[in-house]
MARTORPA-780946 format. One record per residue: x, y, z of N, C-alpha, C, O in turn. Coordinates in steps of 0.05 Angstrom, whole numbers, plus 5000, padded with zeros to 4 digits. Layout:
XYZXYZXYZXYZ;...
//
This chain:
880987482263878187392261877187332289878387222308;874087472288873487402322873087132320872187002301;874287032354873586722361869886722371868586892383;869286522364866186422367866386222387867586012385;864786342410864086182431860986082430859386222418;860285912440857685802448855485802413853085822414;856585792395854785922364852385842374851985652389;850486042362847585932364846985772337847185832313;846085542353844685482326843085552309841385672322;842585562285840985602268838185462252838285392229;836485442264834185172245833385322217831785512212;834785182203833985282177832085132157832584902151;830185262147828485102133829385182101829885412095;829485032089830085052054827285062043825684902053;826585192025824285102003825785081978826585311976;826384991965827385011940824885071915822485081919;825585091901824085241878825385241843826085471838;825785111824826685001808826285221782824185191770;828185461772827285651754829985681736832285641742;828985761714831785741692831086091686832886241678;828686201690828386521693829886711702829986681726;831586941695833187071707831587311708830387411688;831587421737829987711734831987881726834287901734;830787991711831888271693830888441709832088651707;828888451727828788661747830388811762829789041769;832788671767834888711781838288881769840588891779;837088961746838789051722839689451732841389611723;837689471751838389771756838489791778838790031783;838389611803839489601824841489541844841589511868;843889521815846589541828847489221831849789151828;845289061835845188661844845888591821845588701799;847088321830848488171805845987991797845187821813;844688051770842287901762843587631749842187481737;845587591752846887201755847187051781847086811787;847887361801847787151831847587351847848887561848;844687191866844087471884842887271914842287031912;842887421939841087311958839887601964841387801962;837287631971835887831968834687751994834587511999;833287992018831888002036828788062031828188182010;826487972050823188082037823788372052825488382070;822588592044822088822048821488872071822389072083;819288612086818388622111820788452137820188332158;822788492129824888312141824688502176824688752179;824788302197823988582229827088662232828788502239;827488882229829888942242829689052278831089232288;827588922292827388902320827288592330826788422312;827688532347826888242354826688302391827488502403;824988042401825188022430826587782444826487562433;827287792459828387522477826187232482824387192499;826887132469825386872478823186832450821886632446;823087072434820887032404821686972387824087032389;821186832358822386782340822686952314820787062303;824986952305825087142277824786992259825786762260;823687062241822786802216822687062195821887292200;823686962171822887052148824786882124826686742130;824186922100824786832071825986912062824987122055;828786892051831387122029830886922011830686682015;830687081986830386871954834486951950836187131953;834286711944837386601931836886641899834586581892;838786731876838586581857841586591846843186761854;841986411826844986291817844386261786842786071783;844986341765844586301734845586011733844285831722;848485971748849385781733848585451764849585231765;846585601782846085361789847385411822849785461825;845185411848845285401879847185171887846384941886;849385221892850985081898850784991928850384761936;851485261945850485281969849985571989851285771984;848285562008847685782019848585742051848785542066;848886052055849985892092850286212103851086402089;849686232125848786472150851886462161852986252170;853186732159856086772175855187022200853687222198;856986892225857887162225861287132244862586942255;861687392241864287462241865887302217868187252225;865487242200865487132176866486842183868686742176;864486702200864286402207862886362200861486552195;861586052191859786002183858385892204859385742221;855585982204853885822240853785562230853485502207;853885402253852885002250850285042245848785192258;849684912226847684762222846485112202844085172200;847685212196846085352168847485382148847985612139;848585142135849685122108847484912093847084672098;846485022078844084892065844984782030844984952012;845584522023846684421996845084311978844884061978;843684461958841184351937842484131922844584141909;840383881928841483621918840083631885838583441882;840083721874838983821845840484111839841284251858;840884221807840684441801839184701796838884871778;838484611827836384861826837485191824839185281840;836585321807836785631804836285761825838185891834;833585781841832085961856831685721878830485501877;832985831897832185771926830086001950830486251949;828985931961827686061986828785902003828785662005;830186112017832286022047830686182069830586422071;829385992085827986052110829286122136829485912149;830186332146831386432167830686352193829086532197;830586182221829886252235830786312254832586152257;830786542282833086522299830186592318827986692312;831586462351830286602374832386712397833886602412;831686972391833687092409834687072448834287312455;835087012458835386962477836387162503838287312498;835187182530836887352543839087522546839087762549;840887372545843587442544843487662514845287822509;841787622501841587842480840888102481841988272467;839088152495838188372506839988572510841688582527;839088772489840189052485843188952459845189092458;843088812449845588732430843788792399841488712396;845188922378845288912350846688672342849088672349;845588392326845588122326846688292282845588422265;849088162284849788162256849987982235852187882231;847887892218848487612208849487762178849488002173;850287562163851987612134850487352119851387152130;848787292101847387152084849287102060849987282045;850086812058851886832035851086572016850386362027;851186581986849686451971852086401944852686561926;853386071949854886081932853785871900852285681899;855286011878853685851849855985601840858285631851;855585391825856385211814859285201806860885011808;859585551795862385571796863985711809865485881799;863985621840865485761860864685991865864686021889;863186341843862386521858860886591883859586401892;860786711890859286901911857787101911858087291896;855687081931855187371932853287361958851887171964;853487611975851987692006851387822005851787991988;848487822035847088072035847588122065848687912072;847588262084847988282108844488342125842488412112;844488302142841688272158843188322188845188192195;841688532204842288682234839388672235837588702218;839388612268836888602284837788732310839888692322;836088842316836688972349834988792363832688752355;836188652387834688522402833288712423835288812433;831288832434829689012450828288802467827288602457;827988862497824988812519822688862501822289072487;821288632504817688612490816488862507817288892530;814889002497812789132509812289012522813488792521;810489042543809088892569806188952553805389142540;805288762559801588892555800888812579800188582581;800788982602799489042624798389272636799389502636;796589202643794689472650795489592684796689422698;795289772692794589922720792990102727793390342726;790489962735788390132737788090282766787690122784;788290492773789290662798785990812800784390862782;785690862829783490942830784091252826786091382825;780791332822781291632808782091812821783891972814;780591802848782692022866783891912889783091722903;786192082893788792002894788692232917787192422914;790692192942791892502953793992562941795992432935;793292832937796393002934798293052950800693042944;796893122981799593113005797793003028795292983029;799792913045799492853073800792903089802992993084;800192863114801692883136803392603153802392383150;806092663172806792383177805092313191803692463204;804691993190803191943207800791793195799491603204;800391933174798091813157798991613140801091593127;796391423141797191173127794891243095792491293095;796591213072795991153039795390853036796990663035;792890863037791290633028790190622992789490802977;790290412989788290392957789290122944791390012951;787290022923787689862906788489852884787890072874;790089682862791289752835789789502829790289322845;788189442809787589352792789489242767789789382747;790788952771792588962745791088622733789988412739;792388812709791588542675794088502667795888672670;794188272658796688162642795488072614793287962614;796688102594796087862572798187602574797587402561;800487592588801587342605801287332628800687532641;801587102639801487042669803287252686805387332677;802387312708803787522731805587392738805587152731;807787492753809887402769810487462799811187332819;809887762792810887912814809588152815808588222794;809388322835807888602829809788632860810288462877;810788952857812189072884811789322882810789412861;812589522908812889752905815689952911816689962934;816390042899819290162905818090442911816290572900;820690532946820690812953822790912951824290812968;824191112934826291212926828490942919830490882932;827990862907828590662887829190392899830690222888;827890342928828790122940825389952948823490082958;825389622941822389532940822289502975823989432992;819589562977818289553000817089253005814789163001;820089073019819288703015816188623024814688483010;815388733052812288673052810088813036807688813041;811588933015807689022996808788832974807188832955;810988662968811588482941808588292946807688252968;807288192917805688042920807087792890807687862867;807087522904808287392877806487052875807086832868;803587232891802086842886799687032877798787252887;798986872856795786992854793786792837794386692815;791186762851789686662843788586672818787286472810;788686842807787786852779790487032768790987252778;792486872744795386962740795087122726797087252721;792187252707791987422694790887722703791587942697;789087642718787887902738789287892764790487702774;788888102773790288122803788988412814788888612800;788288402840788388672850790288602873790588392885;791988922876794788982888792689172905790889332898;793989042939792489272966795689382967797889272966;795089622970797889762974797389963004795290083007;799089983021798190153047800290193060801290033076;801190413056804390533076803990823089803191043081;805290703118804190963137806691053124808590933116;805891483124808391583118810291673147809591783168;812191613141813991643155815391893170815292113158;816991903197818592133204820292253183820192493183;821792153165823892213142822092343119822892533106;820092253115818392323099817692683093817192813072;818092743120816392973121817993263103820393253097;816993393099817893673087818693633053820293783042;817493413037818593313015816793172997815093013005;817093242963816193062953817492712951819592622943;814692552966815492172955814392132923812692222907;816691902927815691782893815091492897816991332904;812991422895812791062900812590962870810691042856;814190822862814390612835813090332839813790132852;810690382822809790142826810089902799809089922777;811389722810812389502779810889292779809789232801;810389152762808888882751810188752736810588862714;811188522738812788372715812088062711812187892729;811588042693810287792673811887502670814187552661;811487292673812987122673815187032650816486822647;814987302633817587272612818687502616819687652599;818387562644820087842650820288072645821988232652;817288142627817188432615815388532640813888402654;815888812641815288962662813989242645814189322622;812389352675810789582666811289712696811289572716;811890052695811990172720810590432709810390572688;809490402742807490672747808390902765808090812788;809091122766809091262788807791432792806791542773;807091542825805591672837808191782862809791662875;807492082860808292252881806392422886804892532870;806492452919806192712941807292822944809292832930;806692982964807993132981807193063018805392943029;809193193025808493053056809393323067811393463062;807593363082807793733101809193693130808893513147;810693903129811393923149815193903146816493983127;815993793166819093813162819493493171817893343184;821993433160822393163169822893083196823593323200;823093003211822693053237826092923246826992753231;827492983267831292993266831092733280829092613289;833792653280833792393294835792503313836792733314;836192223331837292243357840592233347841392093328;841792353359845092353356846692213375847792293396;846491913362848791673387851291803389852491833368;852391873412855391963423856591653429855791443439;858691743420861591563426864691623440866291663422;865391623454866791933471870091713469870391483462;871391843476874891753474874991513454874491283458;875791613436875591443416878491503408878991733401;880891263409882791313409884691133374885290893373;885091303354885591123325889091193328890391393332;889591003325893091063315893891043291893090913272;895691193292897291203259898490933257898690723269;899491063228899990753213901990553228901690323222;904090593248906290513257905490473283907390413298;903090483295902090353320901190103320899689983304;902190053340902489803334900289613364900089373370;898989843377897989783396894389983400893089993421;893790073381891690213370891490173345893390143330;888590173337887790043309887790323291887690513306;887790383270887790543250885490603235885190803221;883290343239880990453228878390433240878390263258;876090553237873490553254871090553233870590683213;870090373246866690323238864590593254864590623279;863690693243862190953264859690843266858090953281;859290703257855790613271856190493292854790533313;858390283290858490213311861090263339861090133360;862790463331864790543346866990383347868990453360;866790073329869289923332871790023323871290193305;874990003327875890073319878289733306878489523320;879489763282879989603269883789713260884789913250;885089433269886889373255887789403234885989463218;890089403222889189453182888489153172886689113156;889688983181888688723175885188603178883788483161;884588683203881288683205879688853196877288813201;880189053184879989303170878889183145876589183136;880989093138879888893110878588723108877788663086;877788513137875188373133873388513135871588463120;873088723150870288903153870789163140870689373152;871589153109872189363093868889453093868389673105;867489363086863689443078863189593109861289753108;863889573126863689763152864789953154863890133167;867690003139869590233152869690443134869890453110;869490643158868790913147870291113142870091273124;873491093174874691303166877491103168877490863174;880291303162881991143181884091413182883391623171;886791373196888191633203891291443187891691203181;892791723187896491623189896791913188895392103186;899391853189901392103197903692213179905892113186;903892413154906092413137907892743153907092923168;909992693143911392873145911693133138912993323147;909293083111909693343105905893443116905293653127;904593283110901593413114901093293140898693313144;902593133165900593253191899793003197900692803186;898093003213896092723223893092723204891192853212;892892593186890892523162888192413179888292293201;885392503161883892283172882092303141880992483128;882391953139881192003108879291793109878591713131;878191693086876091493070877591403061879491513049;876891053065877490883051878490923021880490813010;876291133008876791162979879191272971880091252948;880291392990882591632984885291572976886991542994;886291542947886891402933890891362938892591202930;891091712961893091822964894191572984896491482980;892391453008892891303033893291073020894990943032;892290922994891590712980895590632967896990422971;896290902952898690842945900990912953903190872943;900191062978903691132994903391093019905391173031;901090953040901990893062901390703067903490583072;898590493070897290343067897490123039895689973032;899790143026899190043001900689753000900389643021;902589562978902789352980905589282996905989083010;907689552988910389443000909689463041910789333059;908289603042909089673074907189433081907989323102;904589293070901689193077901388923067899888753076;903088913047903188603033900588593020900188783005;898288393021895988273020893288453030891188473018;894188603058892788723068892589003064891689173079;893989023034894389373031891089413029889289253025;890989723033887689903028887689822995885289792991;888689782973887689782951886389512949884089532941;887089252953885289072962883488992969882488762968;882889242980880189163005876989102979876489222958;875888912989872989012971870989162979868689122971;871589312994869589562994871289833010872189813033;871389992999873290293000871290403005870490472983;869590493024867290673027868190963022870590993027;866891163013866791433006866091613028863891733025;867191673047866091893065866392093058868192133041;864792303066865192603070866092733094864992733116;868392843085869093003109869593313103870693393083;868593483123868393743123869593913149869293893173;870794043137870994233168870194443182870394683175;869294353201867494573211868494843225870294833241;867295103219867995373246867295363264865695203272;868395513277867195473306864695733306863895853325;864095743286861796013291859295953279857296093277;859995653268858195413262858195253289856695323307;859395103291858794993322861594983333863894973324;860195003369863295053382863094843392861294683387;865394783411866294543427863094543446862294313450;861394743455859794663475857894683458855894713471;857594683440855094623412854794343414853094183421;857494343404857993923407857193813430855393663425;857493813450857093733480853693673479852493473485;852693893468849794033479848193823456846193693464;849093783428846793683404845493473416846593343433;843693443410841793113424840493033395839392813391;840593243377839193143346840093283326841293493329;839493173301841693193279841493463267843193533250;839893603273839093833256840994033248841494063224;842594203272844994293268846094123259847694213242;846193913262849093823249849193753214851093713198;846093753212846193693178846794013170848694073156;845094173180845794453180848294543180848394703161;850394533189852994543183854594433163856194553149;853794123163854594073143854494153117856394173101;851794193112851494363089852794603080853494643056;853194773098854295043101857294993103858195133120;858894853091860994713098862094653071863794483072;861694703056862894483019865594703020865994923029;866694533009866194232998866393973018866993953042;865793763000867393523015869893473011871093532990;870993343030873693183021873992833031872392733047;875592733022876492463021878392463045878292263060;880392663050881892683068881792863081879993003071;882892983101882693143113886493233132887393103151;887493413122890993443134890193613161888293753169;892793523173894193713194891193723224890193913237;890893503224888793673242888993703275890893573285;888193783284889293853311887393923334884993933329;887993953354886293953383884594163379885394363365;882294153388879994273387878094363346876294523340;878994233336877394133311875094073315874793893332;872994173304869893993296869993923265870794073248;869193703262869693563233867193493228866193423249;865693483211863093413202863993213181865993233166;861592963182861392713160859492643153857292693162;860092483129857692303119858892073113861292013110;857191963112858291663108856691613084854391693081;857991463066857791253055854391233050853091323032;853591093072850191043086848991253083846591253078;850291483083847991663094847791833109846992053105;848991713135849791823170850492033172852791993164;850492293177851192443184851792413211850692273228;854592653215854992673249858492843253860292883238;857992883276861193163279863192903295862592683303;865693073294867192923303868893113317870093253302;869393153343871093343359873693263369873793113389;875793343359878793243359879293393395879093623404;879993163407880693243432883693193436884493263458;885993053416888293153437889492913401887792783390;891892913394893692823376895592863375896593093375;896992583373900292623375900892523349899892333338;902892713342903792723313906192553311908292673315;906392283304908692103300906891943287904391913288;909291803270907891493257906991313270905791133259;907391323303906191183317904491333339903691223359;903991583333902691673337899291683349898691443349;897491803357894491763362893491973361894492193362;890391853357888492073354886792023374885791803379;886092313391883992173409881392353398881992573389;879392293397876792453387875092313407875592093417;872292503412868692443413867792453389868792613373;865592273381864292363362860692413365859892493387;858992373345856892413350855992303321857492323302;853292173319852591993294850891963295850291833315;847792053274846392003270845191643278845991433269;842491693303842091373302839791343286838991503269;838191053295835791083283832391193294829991163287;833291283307830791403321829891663320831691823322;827591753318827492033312826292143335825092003351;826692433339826392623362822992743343822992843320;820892683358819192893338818493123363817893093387;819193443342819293573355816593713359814893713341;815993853387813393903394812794163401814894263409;810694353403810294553409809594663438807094663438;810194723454808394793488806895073485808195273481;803495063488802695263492801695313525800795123538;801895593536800895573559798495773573799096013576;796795723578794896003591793495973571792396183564;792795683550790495813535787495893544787595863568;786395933541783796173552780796073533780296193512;779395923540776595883513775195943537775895923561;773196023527770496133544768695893526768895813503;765795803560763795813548762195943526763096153515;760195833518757695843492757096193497757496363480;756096253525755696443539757896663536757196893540;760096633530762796903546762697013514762996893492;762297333521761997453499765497593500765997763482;767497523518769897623511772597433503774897513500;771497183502773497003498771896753483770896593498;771696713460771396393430771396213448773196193464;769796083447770495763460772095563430772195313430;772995693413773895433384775695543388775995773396;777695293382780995253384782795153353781894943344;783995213345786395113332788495083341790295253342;788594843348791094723375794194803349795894943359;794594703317797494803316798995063324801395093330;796295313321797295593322795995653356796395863368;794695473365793495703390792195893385792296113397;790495833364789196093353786096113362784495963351;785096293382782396193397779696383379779696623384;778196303365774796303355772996393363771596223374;772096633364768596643355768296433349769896253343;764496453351762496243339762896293315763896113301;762196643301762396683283765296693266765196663242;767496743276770396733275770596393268772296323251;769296233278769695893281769095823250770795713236;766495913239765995823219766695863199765895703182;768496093188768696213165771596083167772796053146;772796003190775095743195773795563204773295563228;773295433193771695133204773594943209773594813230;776494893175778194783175779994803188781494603186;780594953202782295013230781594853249783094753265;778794813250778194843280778194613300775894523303;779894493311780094313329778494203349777693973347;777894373371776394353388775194593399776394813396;772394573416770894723419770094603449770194373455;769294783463767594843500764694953496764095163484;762694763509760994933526760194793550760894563553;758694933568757994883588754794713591753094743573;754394573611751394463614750794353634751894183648;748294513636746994483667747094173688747094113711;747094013653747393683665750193483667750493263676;752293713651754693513638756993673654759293603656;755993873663757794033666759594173641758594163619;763094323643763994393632764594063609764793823614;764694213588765094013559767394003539767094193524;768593923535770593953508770293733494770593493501;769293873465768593633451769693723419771093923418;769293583393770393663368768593703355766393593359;769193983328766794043314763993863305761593923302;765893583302764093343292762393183306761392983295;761893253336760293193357757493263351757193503352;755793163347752893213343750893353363749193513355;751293283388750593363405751293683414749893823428;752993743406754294033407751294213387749594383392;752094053366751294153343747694263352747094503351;745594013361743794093358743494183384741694343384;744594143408742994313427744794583438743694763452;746994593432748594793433747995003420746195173423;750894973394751395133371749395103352750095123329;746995053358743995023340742995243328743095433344;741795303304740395503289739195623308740195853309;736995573330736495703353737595913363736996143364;739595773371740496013388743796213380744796383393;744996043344746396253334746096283301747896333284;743496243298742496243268744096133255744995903259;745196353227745996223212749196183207750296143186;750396203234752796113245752595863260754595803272;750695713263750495493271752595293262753795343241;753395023280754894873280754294693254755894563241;752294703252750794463238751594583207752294433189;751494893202752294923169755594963169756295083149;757494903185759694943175760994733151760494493150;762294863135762394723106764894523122764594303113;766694523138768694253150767694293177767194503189;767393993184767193963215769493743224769493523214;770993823241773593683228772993443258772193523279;773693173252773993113276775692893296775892643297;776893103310778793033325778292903346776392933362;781092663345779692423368781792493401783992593402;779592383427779492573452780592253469779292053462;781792233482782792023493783192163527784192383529;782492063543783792193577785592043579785791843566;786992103595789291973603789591923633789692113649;789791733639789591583668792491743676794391813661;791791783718793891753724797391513715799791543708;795891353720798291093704799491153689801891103686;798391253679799591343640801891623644804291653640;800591723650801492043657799892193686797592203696;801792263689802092443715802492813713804692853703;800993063719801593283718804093323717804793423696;806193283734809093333734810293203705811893323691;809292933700810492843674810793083650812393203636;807593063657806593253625808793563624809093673602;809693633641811193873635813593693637815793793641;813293483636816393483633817193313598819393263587;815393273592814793193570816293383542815793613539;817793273529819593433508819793373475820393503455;818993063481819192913453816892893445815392893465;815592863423813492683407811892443417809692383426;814892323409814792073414812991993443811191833445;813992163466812192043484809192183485807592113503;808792363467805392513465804092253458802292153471;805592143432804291913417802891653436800591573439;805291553448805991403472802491353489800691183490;803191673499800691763515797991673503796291553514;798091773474795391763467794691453464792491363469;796591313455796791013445794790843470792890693465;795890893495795590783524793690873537793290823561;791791033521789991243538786991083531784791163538;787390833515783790753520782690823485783690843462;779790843501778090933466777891283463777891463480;777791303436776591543431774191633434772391463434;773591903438770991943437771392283425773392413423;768292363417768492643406768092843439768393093437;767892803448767192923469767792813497767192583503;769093013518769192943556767293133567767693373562;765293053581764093253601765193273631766493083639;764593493649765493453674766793543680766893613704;768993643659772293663663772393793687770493923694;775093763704775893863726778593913727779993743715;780094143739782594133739784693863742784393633752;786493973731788893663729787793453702789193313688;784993503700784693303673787393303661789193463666;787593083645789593003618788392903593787192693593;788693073569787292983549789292903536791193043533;789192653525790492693502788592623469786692463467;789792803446787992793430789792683405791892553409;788992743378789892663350787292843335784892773336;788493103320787593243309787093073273788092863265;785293253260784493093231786293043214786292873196;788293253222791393213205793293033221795692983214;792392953239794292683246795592793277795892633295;795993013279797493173291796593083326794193083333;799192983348797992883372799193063389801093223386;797193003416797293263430796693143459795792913464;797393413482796793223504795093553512795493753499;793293563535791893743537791593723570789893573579;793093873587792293903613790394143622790994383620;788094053631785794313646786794423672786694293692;787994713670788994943691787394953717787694913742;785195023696782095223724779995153700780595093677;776595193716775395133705773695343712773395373736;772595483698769395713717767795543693767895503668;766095463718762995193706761095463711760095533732;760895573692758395793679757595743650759295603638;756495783641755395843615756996143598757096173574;758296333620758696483609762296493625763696703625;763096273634765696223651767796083624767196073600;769896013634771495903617773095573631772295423649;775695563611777195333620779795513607779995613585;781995513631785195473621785995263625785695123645;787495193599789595043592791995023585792595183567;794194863594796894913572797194603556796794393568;797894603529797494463517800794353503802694513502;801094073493803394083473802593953449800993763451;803294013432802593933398804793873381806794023383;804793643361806893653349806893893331805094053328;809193883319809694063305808494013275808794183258;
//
């Protein structure tokens, strides 16, 4: 018989009811019409945590309710044995239970038992599934929504939420992890709430659909989730690859080199300290006789019970540890990457690229030897190679390796265009309109039927001199590119005028020699950040200018002026860099 811990009590209400009537109703339904406990029809076989179940079972006894009482596991619960101080026939036995947390997701089994005057019996059984309450909460999302963006851009909007209980909490989860500064858990009115939600998308972001989960949960813990996905254009942009160089692990019988390593941070670990910083360690090595110099994961169940285990380790064996992290290890060709591949990476791209091209994974890895490239993952996430530079095969043995490990910083990669060519309003052999991603140079009439392309645009003036300004400049519009003087190719009817913001850049900031020497993103961004206000438009321009800009798609750029011919019918070269 199961043992009963903690019984719930039972509050039971009795009605008694005083009848010498026997239903004969009960003559073709199998029930004993001398002694029965019977359920109402509407009995809930659902219940919620924290609500009450209530309902009525009629009892009856010919020869007289002796007593009634709620089992389970065929115990009787405290406090629901109910004893009619009269001979009453017909009882109404009032049920009540409130289910509680710890119930949640459990089928609750009660057994109703109803004994008569002369010792018989008879039961009915009653199951309830305890289930989460519905939430009655609303999320009202505005109607339009983007479908994609670019990195860089920040997703702004409001959610409108209702409760029929008080709020608690409202958050937003990105691939299943909450974003701690958009949690909101005070609110002035506990029934209404509007949720500001606003997340720039990210380098990692890019080339992929996101999913943001947005949850609300009520002060009895029922919850409602909403999701919304994009897409985000473009490619994710690589991160930088932290090197770690002579990195020296000994086998199990060294006694003067540690056996295991943290790769984020290059420590290397004892087997004893190994096990305080088990949640860090990623790989570790030993040496068998028959397979070679090993380099495995914590998880690897082989190192756990024959080298590392309790007779050789005591306390400090690997099965002990509380956290065995899972690496991946792969081995790489050399027609995938060579020894001067490795030398050369500065970002992860090849190296996720290989890896991939590489399955399976393993937990361990045998026999390995001088000049090896080994590709990983960790646990985390991390990708990164590992290049075996020299190992001595004994139990006391070493391994010496470089490695290479995804850090946290990203490389955004950028485009260099050079010799671009726009002509003045005037030059009937060269577009003054630009599309800085492709370098793709415009007609007036070429400009408009791409409007959405079109980045920036040149003309010349008698008072401003040479100009570069963005479709959305007004001044272009009416005294330039005006109905006047190119009908109905004018600036003014293009269906997008896109507009892109124009920043100069001081010597301070940037210097001509810089700008070609310029390779990353990161410092275009830099540039533009430090460069002052925007404007739609520079007049004047002169060689050496530095523009830097931020196209409508987010996209930043730096813009050095070559040569300038100040004509109406002259031009401007430029070489330009753009992200990707």
């Amino acid at each position: 018989m199961k043992k009963i811990n903690n019984l719930i009590i039972l509050l039971l209400t009795v009605v008694c009811a005083l009848s010498c009537d026997e239903d004969t109703s009960l003559l073709d339904t199998g029930i004993n019409p001398d002694l029965y406990i019977t359920l109402p029809e509407d009995v809930p076989s659902i219940a919620f945590p924290n609500k009450p179940v209530s309902f009525s079972a009629k009892a009856f006894a010919k020869a007289g309710v002796s007593k009634i009482e709620t089992k389970v596991d065929y115990q009787s619960l405290p406090g629901s044995v109910f004893t009619p101080d009269d001979n009453s026939k017909t009882v109404d036995y009032t049920f009540n239970y409130t289910p509680t947390n710890d119930d949640l997701g459990k089928t609750l089994n009660y057994v109703l038992v109803v004994e008569d005057k002369n010792g018989f019996t008879s039961t009915t059984d009653y199951s309830v599934k305890v289930e989460l309450e519905p939430a009655i909460i609303e999320m009202e999302f505005p109607e339009i929504l983007p479908d994609t963006l670019n990195v860089g851009d920040v997703l702004e909007f409001d959610i409108k939420v209702t409760s029929e209980d008080e709020l608690k909490k409202i958050e937003t989860k990105l691939n299943n992890e909450e974003i701690l500064e958009l949690t909101k858990v005070d609110f002035d009115n506990p029934f209404v709430a509007t949720y500001s939600f606003s997340y720039e998308i990210q380098p990692e972001d890019g080339g992929k659909d996101i999913t943001f989960t947005y949850k609300v949960t009520d002060i009895e813990d029922k919850f409602k989730e909403e999701n919304f996905t994009l897409f985000i254009k473009g490619l994710a942009y690589p991160k930088v690859m932290k090197a770690f160089a002579d990195i020296t692990l000994g086998m199990q019988g060294n006694t003067d080199a540690g056996q295991f390593i943290d790769l984020k941070t290059g420590s290397v670990y004892t087997v004893p300290n190994a096990k305080l910083m088990s949640s860090g360690i990623d790989l570790g090595t030993f040496r068998s006789g028959s397979s070679g110099i090993n380099l495995f994961a914590p998880s690897y169940e082989n190192a756990a019970q024959f080298i590392y285990n309790e007779s050789n380790w005591s306390g400090d064996n690997l099965g002990s540890w509380s956290f065995r992290n899972n690496t991946e290890l792969r081995r790489i060709s050399s027609d995938l990457i060579s020894i001067d591949d490795f030398d050369n990476i500065m970002d992860d791209r090849l190296v996720i690229e290989a890896f991939n091209a590489s399955e399976p994974s393993y937990d361990a890895l045998t026999r390995l030897e001088e000049g090896e490239i080994i590709a990983f993952k960790t646990a985390g996430g991390e990708y990164g190679l590992i290049h075996v530079k020299a190992a001595v095969s004994s139990s006391s043995g070493t391994l010496f390796f470089d490695y290479k490990i995804q850090g946290d910083e990203f490389i955004i990669p950028i485009n260099a265009y050079s010799d671009v060519e726009m002509g003045m309003q005037g030059n009937n052999e060269v577009g003054p309109f630009l599309n800085v991603e492709t370098s793709t140079v415009y007609s007036v009439l070429e400009a408009k039927v791409n409007s959405a392309m079109v980045d920036l645009g040149t003309f010349r003036s008698s008072s401003s001199g040479v100009n570069l300004f963005v479709p959305s400049y007004e001044n272009a519009s009416q005294f330039i590119y005006n109905e006047a003087n190119w009908g109905s190719d004018n600036l003014g009817t293009w269906s997008v005028r896109n507009k892109t913001e124009l920043r100069e850049v001081p010597t301070s900031v940037l210097t001509v020699d810089m700008f070609y020497e310029i390779a990353d993103g990161q410092d275009v961004i830099s540039a533009f950040n430090q460069s002052g206000t925007s404007y739609e438009n520079f007049s004047r321009l002169g060689e050496d200018t530095i523009i830097a800009f931020k196209t409508s798609n987010g996209k930043h750029g730096l813009l050095l002026v070559k040569s300038v011919t100040a004509s109406s019918t002259g031009n401007i070269i430029i070489d330009y860099k753009v992200q990707q």
